[in-house]
N, C-alpha and C positions, 0 to 999 in steps of 0.2 A: 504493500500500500504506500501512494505517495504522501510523505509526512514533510510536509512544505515548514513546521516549526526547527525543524533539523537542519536545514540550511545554511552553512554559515558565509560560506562561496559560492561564485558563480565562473562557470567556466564557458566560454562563447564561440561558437562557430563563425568566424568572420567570412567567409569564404562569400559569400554574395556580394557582398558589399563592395569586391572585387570591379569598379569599373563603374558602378551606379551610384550616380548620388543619392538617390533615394532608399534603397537598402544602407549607405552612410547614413543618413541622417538620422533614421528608424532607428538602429543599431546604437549610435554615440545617444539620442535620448534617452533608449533603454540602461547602457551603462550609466549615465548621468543619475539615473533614479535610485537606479541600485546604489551606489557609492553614497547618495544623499541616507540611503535604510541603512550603512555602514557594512554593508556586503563588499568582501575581497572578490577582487574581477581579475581572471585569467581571460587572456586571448590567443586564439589559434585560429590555423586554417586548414580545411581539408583539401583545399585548391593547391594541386604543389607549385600551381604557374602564379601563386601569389605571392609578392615578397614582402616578408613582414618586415623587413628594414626600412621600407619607403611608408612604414604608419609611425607618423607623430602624435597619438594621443599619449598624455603624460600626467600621469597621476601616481603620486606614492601608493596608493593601494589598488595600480593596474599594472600586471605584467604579461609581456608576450611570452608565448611558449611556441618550442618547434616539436609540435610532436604530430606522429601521422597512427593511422589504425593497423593491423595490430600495432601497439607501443611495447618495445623492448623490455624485457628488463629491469637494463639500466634508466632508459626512460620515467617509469613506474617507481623504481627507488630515491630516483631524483626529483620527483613532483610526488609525495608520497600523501598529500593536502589534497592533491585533483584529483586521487585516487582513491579518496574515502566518502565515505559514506554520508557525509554533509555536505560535499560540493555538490552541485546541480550542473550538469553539460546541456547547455540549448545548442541541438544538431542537428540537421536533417542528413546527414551524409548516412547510407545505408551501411558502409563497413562498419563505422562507429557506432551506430544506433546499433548494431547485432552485438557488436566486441561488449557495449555498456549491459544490452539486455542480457546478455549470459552470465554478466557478473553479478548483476542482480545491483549495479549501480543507479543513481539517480539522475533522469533526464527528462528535455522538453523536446517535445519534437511536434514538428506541421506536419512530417508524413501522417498515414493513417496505419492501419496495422498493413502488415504484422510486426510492425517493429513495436507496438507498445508491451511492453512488459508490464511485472508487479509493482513497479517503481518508477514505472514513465508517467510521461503527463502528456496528453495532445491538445496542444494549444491552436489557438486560430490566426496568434498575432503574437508579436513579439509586446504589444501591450497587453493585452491580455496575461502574459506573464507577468506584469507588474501588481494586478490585482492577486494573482497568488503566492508572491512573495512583499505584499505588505508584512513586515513586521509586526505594524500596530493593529491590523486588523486581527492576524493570530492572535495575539493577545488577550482582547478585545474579546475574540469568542470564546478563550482558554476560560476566561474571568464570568463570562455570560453561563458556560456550562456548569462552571461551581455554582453559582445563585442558581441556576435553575435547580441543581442537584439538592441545593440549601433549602431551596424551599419545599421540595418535596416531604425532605425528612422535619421541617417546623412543625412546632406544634398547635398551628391554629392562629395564630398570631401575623400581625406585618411582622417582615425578615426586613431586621436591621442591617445594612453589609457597612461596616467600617474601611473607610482608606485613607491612609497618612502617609502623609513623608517629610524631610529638610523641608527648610525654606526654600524657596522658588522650585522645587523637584516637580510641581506641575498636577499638585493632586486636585485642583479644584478643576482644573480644566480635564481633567482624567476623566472627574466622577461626571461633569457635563455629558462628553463623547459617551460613555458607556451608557447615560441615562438613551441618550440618542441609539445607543445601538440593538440595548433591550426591548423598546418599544417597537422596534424594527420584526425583534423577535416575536412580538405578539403579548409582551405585557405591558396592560395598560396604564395600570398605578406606580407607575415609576414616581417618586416625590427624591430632592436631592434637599439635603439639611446641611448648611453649613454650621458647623460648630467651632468655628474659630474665635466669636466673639462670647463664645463660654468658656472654653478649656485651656487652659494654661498653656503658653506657645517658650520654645526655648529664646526669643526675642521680648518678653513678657517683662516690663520694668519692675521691680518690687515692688517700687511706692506708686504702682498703680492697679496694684493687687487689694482689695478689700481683706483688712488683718485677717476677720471672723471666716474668710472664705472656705477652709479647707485647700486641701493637698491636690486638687485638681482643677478648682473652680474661680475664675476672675472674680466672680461675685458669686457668694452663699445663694442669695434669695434668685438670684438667675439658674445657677445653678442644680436648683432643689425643684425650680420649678420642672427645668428640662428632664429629667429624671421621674421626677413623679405626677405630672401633671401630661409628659407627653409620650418620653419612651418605654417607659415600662406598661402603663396600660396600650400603647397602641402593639408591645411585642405579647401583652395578656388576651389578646383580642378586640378590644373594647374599641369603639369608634373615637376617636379625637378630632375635634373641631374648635376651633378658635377664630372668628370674623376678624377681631382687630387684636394687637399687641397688649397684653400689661404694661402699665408703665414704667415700672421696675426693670423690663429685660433691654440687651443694648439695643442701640438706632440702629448697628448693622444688620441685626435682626428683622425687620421690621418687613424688607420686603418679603418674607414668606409668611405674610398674611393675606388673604385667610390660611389657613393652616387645616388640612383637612388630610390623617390618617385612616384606611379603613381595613381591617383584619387582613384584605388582599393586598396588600399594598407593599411594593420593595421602596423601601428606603435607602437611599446612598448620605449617608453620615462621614462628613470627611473633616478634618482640621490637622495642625501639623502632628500633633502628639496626643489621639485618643483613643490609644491602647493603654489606660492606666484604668485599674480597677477604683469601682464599680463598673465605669462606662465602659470598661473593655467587655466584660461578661456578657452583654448584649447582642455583639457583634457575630454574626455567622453569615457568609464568612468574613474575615480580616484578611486588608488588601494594603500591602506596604510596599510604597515607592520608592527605590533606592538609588542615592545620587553621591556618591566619591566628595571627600573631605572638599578634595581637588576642585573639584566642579561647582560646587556646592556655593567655596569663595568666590570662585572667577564669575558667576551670577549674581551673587550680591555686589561686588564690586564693578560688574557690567563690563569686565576688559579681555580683550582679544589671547588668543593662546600666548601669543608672540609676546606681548606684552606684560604677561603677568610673572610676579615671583613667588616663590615661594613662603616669603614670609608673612604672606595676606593671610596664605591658610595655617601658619602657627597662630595667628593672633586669632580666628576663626575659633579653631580649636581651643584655646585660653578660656574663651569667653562661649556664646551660643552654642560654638561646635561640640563644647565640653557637656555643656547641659543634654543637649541632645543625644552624646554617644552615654551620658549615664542614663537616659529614659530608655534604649535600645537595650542597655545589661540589664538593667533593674529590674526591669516591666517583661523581661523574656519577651520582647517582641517579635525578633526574627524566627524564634522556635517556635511561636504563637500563631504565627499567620499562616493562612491557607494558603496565599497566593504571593510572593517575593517577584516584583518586577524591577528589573535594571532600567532606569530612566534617565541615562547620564547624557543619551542621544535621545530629544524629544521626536524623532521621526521614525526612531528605530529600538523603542520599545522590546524589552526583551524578556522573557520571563526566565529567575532565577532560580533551577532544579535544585 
């Protein structure tokens, strides 16, 4: 079976493109998209009347290969990446489409059979490939089958799904996309909660913490309410409806009024750190975004690779960064969660096994 999340390469048959600008141009967009999802791009040709010395495209993560079908070998020992089982070869040459299907390797092909194997793909278009190696769309359905699986086994209640991560790691706009993709899926009470202007964030000023709060909560009485007034009866079943705000909870709050939970209802509950007990309990599943000390600065500080040093992310870590990597040991986050995604490339979304 083709398992399009196993991908980690792409290896290309240039050989058309030989002489046409229009098979070039098809071709450089397709690799342009791939590099954008952070796919490593091998290129070949099965044309021996093509020379790959006269192609200037130039990217650190695109190399030319001279390999022809069968491949030696030495060949095979010298590319031993384009030989396994996460590269994908998009090919139509019939030697190689056999050579690949008997190995039980991974490929895209326009021909039709008999060259499709257990592991092939027959595609219509070299775009058409790019819809099946979106990164974020895997994802996207990896995370959709858990909630569906979650809500199976609830017990009667809306299904709370918890998602956090760093600062700017991108969970707010996560749990947006995934509300969009559920609904796609066929359910209809998708409701998304942000709870950032309740739960304690590791950018969180002390002296703008209410003393009496508690060990999770910006404000007590915000706090108690969201807990007992909304998530625990809307996860006991009970219908939850609310027209307009208290005046007690924050302003950021305000635009999810009305506020209307109903036993059917998936909830996406997201803020940077609300996997901390009580509120963690709730959560089924728990969806944690992950983004490198590294990355993490160089977005708060808005600076290019080239530009940055390394001493943004000691001070990082001194401060926010610290808080954060103690809620991750503390709180058994990482061992906690259902779902671990790598978010360090927002186009190229990864889930972490």
């Amino acid at each position: 079976m083709f398992d399009s999340q196993s991908i980690r390469s792409v290896t290309i048959d240039i050989a058309e493109t030989h002489g046409s600008h229009d098979a070039q141009d098809q071709t450089a967009e397709l690799i342009w998209q791939l590099l954008e999802r952070n796919y490593q791009i091998y290129l070949f040709t099965s044309n021996q009347n093509h020379d790959l010395e006269q192609e200037n495209f130039q990217h650190p993560d695109v190399e030319f290969l001279r390999i022809s079908f069968p491949p030696t070998d030495i060949t095979i020992k010298r590319h031993r990446d384009v030989f396994a089982a996460q590269n994908l070869w998009v090919i139509d040459d019939p030697d190689g489409l056999r050579w690949l299907r008997d190995r039980d390797l991974p490929y895209a092909t326009r021909w039709n059979e008999p060259w499709e194997g257990k592991r092939g793909l027959r595609i219509g278009s070299l775009r058409e490939l790019l819809e099946v190696l979106d990164p974020n769309l895997i994802v996207y359905r990896a995370v959709e089958t858990a909630i569906l699986d979650s809500a199976k086994e609830k017990a009667g209640g809306a299904l709370l799904v918890g998602i956090g991560g760093p600062p700017l790691s991108g969970y707010p706009e996560f749990a947006v996309e995934l509300k969009r993709q559920l609904q796609s899926a066929g359910l209809p009470l998708v409701e998304l909660l942000d709870l950032s202007s309740f739960v304690l964030g590791s950018e969180t000023s002390p002296q703008g913490i209410e003393p009496d709060a508690g060990p999770i909560w910006k404000d007590a009485a915000s706090g108690h309410w969201l807990m007992d007034r909304v998530l625990l009866p809307a996860k006991a079943g009970r219908r939850v409806y609310f027209e307009t705000a208290p005046d007690f909870l924050p302003l950021e709050f305000e635009p999810h009024f009305p506020l209307f939970l109903d036993k059917e209802s998936v909830v996406l509950a997201f803020s940077e750190m609300p996997f901390v007990s009580p509120l963690a309990e709730l959560f089924n599943p728990r969806i944690l975004l992950e983004v490198s000390s590294w990355e993490t600065t160089r977005r708060i500080y808005e600076m290019d690779d080239e530009k940055f040093d390394e001493q943004f992310t000691r001070q990082y870590l001194e401060h926010e960064g610290r808080l954060y990597s103690e809620y991750l040991e503390t709180q058994g986050v990482r061992e906690n969660a259902r779902l671990r995604i790598d978010a360090n490339k927002p186009g190229a979304l990864r889930l972490i096994q």
